[in-house]
Backbone bond lengths (Angstrom), bond angles and torsions (degrees), N, CA, C in turn:
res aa  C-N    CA-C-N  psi(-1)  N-CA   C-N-CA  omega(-1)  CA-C   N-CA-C  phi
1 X - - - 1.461 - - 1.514 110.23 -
2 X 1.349 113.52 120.41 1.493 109.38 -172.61 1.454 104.65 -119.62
3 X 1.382 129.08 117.05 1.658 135.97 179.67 1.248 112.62 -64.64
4 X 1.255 114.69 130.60 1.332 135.72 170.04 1.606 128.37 -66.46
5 X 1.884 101.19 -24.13 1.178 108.56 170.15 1.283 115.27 -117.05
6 X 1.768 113.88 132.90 1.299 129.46 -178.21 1.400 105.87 -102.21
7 X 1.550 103.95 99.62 1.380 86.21 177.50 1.976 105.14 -115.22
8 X 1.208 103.92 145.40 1.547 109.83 175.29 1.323 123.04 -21.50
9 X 1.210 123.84 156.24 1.518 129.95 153.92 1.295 136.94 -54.82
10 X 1.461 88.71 -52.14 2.009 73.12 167.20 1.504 128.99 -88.98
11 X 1.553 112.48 -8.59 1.511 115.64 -178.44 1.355 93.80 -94.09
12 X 1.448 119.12 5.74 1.608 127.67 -173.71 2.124 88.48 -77.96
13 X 1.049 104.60 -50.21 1.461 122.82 -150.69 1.637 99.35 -79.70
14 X 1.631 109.77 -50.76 1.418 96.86 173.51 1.301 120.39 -53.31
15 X 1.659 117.36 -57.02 1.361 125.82 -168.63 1.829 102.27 -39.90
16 X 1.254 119.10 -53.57 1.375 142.59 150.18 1.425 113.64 15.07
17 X 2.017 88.85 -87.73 1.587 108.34 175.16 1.777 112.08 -53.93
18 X 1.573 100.34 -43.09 1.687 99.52 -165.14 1.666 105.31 -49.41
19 X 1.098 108.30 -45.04 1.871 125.87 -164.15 1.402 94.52 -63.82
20 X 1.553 120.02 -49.94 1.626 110.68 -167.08 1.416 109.25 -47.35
21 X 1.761 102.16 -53.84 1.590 111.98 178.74 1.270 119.50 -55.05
22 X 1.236 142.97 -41.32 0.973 131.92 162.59 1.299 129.94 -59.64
23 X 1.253 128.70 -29.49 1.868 137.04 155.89 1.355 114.70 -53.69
24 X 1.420 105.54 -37.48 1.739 112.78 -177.69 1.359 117.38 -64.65
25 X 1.701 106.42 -37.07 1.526 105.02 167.97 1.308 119.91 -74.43
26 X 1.531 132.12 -14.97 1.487 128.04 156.06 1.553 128.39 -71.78
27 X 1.691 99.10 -6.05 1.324 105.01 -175.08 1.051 115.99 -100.16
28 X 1.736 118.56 -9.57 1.055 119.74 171.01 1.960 125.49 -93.58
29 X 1.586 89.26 -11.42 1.272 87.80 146.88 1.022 143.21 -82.12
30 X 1.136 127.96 2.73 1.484 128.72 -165.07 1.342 107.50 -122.08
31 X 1.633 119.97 -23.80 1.626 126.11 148.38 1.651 114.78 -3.54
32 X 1.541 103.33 -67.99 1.562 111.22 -162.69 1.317 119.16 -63.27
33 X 1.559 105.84 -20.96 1.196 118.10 -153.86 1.745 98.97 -112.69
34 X 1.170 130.40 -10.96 1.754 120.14 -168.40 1.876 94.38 -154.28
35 X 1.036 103.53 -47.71 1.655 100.59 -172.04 1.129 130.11 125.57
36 X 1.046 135.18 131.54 1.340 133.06 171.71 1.834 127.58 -15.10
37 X 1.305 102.11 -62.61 1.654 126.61 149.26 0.967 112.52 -14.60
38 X 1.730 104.79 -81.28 1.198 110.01 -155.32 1.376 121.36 -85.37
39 X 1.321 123.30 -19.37 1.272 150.58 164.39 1.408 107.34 -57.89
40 X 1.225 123.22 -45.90 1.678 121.28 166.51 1.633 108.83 -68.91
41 X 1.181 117.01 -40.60 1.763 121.70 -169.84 1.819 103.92 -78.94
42 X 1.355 102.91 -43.91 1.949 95.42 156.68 1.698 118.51 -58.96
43 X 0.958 112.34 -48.76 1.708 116.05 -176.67 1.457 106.66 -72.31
44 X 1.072 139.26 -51.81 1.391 139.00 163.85 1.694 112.69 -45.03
45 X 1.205 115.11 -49.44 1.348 139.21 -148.92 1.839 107.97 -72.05
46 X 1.475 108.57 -46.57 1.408 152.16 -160.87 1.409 99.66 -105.63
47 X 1.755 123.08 -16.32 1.363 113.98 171.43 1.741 94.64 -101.75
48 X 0.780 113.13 -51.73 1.603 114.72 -177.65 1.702 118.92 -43.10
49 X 1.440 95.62 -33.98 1.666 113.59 169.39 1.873 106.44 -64.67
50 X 1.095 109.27 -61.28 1.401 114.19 -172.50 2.083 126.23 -64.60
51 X 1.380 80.97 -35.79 1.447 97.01 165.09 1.421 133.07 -45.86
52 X 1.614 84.30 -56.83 1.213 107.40 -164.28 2.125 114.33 -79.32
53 X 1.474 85.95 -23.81 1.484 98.80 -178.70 1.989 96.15 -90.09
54 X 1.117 119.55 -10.21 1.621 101.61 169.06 1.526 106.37 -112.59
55 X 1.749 117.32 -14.36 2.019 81.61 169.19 1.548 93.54 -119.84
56 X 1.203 114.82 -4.69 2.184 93.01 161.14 1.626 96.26 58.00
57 X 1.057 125.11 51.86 1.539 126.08 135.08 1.562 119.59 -26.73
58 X 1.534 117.62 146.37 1.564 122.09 176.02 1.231 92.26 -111.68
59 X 1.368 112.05 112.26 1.317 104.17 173.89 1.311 112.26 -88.18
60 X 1.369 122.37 4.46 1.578 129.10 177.76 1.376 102.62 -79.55
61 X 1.448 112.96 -16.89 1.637 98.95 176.28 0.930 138.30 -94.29
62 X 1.383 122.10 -18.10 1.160 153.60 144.14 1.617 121.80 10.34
63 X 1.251 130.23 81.94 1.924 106.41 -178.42 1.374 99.01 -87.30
64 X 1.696 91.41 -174.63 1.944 104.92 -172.70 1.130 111.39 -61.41
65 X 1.723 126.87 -27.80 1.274 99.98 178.89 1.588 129.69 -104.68
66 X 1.627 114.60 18.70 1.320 126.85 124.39 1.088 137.58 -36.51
67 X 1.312 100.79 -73.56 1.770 109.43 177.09 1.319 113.12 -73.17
68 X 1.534 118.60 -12.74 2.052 97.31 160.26 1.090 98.16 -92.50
69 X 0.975 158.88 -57.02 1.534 145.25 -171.68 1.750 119.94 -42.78
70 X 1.108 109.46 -44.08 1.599 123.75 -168.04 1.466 96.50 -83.52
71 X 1.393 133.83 -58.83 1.272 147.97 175.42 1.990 96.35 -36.24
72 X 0.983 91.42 -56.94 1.863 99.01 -156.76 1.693 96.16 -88.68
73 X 1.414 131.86 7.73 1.173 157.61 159.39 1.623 111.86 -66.93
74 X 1.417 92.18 -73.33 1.469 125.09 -169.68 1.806 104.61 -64.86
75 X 1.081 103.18 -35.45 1.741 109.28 -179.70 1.279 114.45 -95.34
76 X 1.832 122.62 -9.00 1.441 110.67 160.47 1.790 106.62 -87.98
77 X 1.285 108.28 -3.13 1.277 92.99 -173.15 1.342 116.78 -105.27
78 X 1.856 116.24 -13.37 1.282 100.02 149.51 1.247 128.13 -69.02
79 X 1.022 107.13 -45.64 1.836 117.17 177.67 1.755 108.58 -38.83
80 X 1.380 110.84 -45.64 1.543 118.98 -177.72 1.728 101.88 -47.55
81 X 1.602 104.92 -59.05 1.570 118.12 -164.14 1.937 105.41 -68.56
82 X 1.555 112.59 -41.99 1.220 85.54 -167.52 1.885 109.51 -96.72
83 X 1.144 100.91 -16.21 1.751 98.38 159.30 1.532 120.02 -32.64
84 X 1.626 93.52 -64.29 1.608 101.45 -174.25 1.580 114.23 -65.97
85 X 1.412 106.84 -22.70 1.744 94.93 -162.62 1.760 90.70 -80.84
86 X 1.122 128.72 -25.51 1.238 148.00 167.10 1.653 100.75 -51.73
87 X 1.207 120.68 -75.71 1.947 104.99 177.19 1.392 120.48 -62.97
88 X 1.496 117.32 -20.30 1.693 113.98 176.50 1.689 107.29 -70.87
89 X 1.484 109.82 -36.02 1.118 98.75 175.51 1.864 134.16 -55.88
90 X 1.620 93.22 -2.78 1.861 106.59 -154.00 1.379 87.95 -113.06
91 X 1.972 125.17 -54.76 1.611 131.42 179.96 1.308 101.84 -98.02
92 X 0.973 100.69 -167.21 1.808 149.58 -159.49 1.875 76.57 -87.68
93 X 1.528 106.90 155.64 1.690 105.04 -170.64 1.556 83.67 -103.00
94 X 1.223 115.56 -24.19 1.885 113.19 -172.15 1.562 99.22 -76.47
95 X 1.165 141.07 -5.24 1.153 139.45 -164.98 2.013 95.84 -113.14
96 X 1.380 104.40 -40.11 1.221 100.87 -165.57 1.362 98.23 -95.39
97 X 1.359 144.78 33.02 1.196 151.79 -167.64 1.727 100.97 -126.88
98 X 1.901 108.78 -50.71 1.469 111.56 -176.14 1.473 109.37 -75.27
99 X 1.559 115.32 -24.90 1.497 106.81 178.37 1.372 101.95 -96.27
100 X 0.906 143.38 -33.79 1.621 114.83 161.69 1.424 104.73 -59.10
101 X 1.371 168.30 -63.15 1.263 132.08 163.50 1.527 138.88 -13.40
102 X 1.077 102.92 -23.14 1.365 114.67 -177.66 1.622 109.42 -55.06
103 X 1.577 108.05 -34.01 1.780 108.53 -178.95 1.290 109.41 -86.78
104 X 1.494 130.71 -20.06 1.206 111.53 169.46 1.934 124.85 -87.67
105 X 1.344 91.24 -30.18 1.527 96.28 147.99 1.523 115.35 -33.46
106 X 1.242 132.65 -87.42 1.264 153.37 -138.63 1.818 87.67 -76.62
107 X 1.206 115.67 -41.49 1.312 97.07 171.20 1.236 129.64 -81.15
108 X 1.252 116.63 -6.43 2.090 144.05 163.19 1.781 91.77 -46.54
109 X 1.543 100.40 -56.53 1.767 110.97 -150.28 1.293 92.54 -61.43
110 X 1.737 135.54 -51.48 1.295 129.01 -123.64 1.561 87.36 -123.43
111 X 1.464 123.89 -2.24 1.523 104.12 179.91 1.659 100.51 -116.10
112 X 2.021 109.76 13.66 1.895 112.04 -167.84 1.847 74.97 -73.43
113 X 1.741 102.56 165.20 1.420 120.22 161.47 1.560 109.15 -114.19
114 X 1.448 113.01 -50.39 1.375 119.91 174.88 1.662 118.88 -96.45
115 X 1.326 90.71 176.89 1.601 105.90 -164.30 1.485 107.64 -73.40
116 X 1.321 127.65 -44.22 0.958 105.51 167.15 1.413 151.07 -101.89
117 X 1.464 110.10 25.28 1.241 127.75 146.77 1.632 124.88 -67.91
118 X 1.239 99.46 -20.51 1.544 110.00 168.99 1.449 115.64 -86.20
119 X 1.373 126.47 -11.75 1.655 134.30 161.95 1.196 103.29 -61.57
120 X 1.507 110.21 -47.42 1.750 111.02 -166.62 1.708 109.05 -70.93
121 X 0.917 81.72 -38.90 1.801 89.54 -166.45 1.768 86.42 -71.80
122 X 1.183 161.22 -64.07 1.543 155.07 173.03 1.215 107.29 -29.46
123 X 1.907 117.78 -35.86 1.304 97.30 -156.95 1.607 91.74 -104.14
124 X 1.083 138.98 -4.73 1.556 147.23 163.42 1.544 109.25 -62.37
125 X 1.030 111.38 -32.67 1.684 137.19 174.06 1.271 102.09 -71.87
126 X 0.826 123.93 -69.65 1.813 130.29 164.91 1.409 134.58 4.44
127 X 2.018 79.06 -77.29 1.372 115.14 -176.29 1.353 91.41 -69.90
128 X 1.652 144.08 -47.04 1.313 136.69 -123.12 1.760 82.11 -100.03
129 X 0.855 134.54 -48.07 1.474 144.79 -163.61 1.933 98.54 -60.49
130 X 1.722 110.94 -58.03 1.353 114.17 163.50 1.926 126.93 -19.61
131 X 1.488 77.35 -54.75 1.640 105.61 -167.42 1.135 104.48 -53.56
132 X 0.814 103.49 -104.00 1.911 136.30 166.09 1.833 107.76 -10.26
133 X 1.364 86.20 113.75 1.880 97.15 -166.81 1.578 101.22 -67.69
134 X 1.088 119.79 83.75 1.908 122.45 177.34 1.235 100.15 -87.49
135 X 1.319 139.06 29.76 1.298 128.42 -174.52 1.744 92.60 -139.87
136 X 1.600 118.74 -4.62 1.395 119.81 -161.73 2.020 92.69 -80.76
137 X 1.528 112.95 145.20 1.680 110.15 178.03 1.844 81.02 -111.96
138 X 1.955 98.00 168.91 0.971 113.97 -159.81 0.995 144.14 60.46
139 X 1.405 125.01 10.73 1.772 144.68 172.89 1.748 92.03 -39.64
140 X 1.187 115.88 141.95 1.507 126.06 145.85 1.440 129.28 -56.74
141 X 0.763 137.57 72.15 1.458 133.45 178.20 1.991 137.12 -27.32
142 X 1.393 91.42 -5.39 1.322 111.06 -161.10 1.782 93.73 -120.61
143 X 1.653 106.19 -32.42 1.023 98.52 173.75 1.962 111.90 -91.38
144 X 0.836 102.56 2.01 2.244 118.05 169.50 1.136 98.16 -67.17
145 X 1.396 109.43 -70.79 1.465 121.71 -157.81 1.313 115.63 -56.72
146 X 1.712 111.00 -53.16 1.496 127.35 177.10 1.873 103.18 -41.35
147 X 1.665 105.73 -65.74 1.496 98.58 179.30 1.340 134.09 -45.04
148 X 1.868 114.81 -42.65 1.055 115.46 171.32 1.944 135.28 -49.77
149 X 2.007 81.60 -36.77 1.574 96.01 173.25 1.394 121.84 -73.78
150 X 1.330 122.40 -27.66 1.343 128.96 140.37 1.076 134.03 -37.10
151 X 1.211 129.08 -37.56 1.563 145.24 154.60 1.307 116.47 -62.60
152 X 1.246 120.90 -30.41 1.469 120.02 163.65 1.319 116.29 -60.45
153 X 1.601 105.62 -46.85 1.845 86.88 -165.54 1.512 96.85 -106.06
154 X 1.529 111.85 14.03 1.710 110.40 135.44 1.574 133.10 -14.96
155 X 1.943 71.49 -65.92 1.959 94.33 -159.95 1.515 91.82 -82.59
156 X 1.682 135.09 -36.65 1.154 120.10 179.11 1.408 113.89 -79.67
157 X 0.838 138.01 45.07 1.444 150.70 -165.51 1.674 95.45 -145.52
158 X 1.194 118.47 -67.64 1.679 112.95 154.02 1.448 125.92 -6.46
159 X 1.728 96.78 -87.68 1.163 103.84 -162.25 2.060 115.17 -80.78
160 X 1.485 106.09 -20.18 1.254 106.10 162.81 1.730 122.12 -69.12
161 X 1.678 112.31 -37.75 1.077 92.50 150.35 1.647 158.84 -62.66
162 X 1.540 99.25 -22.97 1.664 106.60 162.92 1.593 116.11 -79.47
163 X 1.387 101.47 -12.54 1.586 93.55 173.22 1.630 117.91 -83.85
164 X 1.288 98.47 -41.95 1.632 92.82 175.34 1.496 142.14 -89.25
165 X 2.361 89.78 20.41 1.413 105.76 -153.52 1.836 70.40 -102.16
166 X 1.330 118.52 -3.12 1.699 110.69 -179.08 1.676 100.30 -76.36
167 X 1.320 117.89 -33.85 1.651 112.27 -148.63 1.550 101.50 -116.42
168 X 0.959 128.22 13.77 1.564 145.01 -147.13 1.821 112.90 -155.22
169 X 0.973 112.51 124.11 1.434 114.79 155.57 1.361 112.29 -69.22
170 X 1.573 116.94 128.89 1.686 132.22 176.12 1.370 103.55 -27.14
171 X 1.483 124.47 -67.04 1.368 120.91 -152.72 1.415 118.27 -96.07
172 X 1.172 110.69 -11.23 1.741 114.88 162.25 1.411 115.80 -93.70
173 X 1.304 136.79 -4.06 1.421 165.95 175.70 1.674 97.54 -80.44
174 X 1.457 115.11 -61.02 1.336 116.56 173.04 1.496 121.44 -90.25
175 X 0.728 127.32 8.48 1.606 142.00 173.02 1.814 103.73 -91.07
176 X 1.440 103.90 -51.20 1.720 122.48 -171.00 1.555 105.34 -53.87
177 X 1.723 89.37 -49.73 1.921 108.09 -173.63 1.238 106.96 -51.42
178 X 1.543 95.51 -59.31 1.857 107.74 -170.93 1.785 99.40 -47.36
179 X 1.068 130.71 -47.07 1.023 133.60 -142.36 1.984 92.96 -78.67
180 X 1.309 113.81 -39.76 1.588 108.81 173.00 1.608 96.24 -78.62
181 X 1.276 121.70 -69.40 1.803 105.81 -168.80 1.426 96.67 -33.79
182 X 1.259 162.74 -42.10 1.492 143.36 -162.57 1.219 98.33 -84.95
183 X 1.481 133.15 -15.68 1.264 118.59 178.80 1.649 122.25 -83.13
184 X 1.572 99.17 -4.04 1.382 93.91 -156.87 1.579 94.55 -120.88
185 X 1.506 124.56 1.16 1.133 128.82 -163.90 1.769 108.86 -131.27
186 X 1.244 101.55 -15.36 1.552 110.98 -174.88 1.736 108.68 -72.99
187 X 1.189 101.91 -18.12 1.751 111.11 -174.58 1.922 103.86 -73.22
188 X 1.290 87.45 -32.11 1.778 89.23 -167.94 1.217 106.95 -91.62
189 X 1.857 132.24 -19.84 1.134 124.31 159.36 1.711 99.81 -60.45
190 X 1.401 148.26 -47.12 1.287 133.68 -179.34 1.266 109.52 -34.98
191 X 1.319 78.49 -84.43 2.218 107.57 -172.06 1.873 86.46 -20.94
192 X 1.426 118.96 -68.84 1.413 115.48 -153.31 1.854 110.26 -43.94
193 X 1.469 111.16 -33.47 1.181 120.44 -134.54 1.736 149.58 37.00
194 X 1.462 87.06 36.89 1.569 106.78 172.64 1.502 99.46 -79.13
195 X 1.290 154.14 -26.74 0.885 137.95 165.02 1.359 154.16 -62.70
196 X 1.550 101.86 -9.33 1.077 144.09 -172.48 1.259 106.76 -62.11
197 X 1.976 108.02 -42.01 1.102 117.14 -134.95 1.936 88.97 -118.51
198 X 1.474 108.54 51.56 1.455 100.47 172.91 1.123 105.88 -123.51
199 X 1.419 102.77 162.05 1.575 119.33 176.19 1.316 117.15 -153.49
200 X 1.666 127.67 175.98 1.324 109.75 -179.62 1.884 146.34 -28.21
201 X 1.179 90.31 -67.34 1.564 92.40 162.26 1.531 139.85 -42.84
202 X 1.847 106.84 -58.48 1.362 115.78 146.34 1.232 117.53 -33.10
203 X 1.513 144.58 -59.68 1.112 126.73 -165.09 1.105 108.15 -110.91
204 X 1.455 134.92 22.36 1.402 138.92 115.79 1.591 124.09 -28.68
205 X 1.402 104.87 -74.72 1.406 103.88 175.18 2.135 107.98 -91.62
206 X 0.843 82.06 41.94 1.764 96.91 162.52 1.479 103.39 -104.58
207 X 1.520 107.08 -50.62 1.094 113.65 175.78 1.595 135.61 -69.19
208 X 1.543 95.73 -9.82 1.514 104.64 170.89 1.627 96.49 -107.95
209 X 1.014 116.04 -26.68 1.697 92.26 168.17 1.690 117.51 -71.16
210 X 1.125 104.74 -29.62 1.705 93.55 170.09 1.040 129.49 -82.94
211 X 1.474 118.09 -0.57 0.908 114.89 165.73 2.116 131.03 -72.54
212 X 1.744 65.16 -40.81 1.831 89.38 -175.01 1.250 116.68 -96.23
213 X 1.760 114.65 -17.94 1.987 106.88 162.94 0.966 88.67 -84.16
214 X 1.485 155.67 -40.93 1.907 144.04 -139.91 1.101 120.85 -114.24
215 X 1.256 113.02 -80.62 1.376 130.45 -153.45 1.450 97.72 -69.42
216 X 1.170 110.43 -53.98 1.885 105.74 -157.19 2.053 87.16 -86.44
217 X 1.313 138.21 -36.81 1.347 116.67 167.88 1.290 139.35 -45.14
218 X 1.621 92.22 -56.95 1.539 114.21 178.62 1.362 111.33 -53.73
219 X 1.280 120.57 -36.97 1.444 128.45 -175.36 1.833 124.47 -70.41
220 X 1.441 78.52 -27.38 2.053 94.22 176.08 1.321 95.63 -98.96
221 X 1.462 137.31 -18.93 1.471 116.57 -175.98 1.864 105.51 -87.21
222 X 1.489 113.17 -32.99 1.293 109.66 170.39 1.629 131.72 -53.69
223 X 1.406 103.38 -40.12 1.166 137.26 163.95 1.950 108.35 -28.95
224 X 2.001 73.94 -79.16 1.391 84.82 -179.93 2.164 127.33 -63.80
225 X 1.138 78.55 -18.90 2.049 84.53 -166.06 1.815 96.94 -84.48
226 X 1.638 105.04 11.34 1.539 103.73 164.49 1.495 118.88 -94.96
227 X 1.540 100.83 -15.97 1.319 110.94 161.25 1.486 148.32 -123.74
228 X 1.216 92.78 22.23 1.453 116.44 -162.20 1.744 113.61 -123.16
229 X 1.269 115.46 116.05 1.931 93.97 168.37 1.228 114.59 -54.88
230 X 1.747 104.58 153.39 1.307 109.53 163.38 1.567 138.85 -38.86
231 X 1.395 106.61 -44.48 1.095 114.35 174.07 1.814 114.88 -74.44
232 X 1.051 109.80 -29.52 1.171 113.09 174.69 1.674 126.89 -42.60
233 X 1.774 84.93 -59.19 1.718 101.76 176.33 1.369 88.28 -77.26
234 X 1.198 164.99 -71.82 1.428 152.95 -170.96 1.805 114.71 -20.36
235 X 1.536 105.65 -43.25 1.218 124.93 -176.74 1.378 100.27 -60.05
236 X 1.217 110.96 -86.31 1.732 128.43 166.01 1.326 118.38 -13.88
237 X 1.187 126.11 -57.92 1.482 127.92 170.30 1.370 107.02 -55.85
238 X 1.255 137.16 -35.68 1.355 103.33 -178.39 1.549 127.78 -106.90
239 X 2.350 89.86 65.47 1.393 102.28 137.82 1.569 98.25 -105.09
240 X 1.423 132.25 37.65 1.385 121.35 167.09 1.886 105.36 -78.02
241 X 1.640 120.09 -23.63 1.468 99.47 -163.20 2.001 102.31 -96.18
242 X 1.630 101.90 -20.84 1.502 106.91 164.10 1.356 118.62 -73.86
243 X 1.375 124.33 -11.93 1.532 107.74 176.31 1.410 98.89 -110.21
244 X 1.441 115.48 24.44 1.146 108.84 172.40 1.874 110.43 -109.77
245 X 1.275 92.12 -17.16 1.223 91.81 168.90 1.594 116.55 -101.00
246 X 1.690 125.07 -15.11 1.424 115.35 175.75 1.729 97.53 -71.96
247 X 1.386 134.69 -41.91 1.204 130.81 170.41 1.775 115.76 -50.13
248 X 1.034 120.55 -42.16 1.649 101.38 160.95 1.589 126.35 -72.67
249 X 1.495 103.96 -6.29 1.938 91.11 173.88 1.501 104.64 -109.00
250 X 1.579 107.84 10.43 1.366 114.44 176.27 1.725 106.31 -69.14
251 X 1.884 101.25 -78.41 1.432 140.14 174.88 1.272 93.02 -74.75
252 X 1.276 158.35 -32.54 1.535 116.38 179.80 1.186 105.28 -132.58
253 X 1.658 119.96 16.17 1.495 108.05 170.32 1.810 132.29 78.12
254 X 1.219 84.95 10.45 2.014 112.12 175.40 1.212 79.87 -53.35
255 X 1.645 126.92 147.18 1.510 120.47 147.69 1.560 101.77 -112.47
256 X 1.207 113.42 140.19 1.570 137.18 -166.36 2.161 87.82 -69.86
257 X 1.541 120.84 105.35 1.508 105.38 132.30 1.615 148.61 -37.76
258 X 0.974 107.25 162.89 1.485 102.47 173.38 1.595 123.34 -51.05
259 X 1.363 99.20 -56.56 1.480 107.52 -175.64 1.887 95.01 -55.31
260 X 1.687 99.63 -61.67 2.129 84.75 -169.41 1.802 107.28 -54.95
261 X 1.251 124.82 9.88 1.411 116.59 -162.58 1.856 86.88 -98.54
262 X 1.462 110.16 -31.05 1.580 114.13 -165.25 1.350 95.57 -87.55
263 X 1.522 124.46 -10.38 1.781 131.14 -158.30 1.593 76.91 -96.77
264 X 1.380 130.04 -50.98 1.548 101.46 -147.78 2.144 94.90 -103.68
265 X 1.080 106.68 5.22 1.794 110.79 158.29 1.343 112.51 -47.38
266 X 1.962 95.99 -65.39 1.378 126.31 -168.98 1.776 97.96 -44.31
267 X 1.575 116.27 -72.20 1.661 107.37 -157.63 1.500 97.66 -59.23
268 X 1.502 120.59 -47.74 1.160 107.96 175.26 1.854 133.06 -20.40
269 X 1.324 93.94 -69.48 1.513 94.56 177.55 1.480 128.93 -80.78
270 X 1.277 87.02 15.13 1.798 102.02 178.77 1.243 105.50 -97.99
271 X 1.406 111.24 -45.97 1.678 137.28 161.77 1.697 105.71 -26.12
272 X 1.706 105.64 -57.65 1.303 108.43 -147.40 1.537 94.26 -94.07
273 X 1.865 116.97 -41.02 1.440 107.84 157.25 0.960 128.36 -34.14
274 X 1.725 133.06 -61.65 0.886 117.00 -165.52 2.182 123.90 -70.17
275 X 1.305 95.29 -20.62 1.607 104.09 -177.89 1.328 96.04 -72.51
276 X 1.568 128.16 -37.77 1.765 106.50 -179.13 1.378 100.12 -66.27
277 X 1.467 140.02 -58.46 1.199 127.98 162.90 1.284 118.64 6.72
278 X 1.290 91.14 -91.45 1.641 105.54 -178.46 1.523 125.70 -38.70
279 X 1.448 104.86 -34.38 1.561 96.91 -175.25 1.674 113.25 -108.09
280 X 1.205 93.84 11.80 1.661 91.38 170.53 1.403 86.99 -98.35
281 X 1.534 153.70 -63.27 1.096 161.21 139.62 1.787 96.69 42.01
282 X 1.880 101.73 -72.51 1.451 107.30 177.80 1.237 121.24 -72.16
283 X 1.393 127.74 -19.28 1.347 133.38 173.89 1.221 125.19 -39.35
């Protein structure tokens, strides 16, 4: 399946963020009803299905250093999805959104070369520190940790994706992945027995969450991390913890304070720094 529309890298990445947010609010419906688990092992599960039936990968063609790259691709990126749906279930999703940033941050810091890619990445830091309720008591601890570890294979999800977006076509690259994240995550939707408990509707909007956390993201971020530095798309993502909070005063009517009003300025213009960056970069 070859797309007709080329769209850029960095409007590759926003469109990206917009879709996650919108899946996230189907994912949080379906929490009550199947589980964290299983809710990641349907959305993973249901993207790997769809993928795979519109770009039809050969997996006979495949050499070894395909299949370690894509394999070890595919397993940071389930691990990414069901970690986190696993700490939202414990915090606040705006809380478990800025600390899983925390790993692609940290890989912003250690892969910037120049100086002022390191402004952007401070002032993304900024905003993210603003955000993030550090003043909230009773946090879960299990649900901290979970996010942070999510943020780890964030950043390895990053950099395995720009590596195998060199040797790989985007959409059979993400079709391949999907196809191990369901392998490695589909066991714990069992074990949970949230799965048990589906039926039409549920996997109705299973099917619109995979569409809009997976299939159609994953596919513009691969896209994009073929043309983009690491740090770059690292940069970019963090409008993931501001559109995570304009989406709660959207749908539930949070109204943004002053300080989150100066928190989501901050990624903003870090956002937009870093993309002029980038394209004077090619100039």
């Amino acid at each position: 399946m070859k797309s007709r529309i080329n769209i850029p890298p960095i409007p590759a990445v926003l469109l990206s963020i917009i879709s996650v947010q919108c899946g996230a609010a189907i994912a949080k419906g379906l929490f009550p009803e199947i589980g964290a688990a299983a809710t990641a092992s349907l959305r993973i599960g249901l993207s790997a299905i769809i993928l795979l039936l519109a770009f039809r990968p050969n997996l006979f063609k495949l050499n070894a250093k395909q299949w370690k790259y894509v394999s070890l691709y595919g397993i940071s990126l389930g691990a990414m999805n069901m970690v986190f749906y696993m700490a939202i279930e414990r915090i606040p999703i705006g809380l478990g959104v800025t600390l899983e940033f925390v790993g692609p941050l940290v890989l912003a810091i250690f892969s910037s070369k120049r100086a002022i890619d390191f402004i952007w990445v401070v002032l993304a830091a900024t905003g993210i520190a603003l955000i993030a309720p550090w003043t909230s008591n009773g946090l879960n601890v299990t649900g901290v940790l979970l996010a942070l570890l999510a943020g780890g294979f964030w950043a390895a999800y990053i950099i395995l994706g720009g590596r195998i977006s060199k040797i790989m076509k985007g959409g059979e690259a993400v079709a391949v992945g999907m196809l191990f994240a369901t392998i490695l995550i589909l066991p714990f939707g069992f074990s949970g027995g949230g799965l048990s408990n589906l039926n039409p509707k549920l996997l109705g909007l299973g099917a619109a969450l995979a569409l809009l956390s997976s299939a159609i993201p994953f596919t513009l971020e691969i896209k994009a991390l073929k043309q983009l530095p690491a740090r770059t798309f690292s940069i970019l993502m963090s409008l993931e913890p501001a559109m995570a909070s304009l989406a709660a005063f959207v749908f539930l009517q949070e109204y943004l304070s002053f300080t989150e009003c100066i928190a989501v300025a901050c990624v903003v213009i870090a956002s937009a720094g870093s993309s002029l960056t980038a394209r004077r970069a090619k100039l």
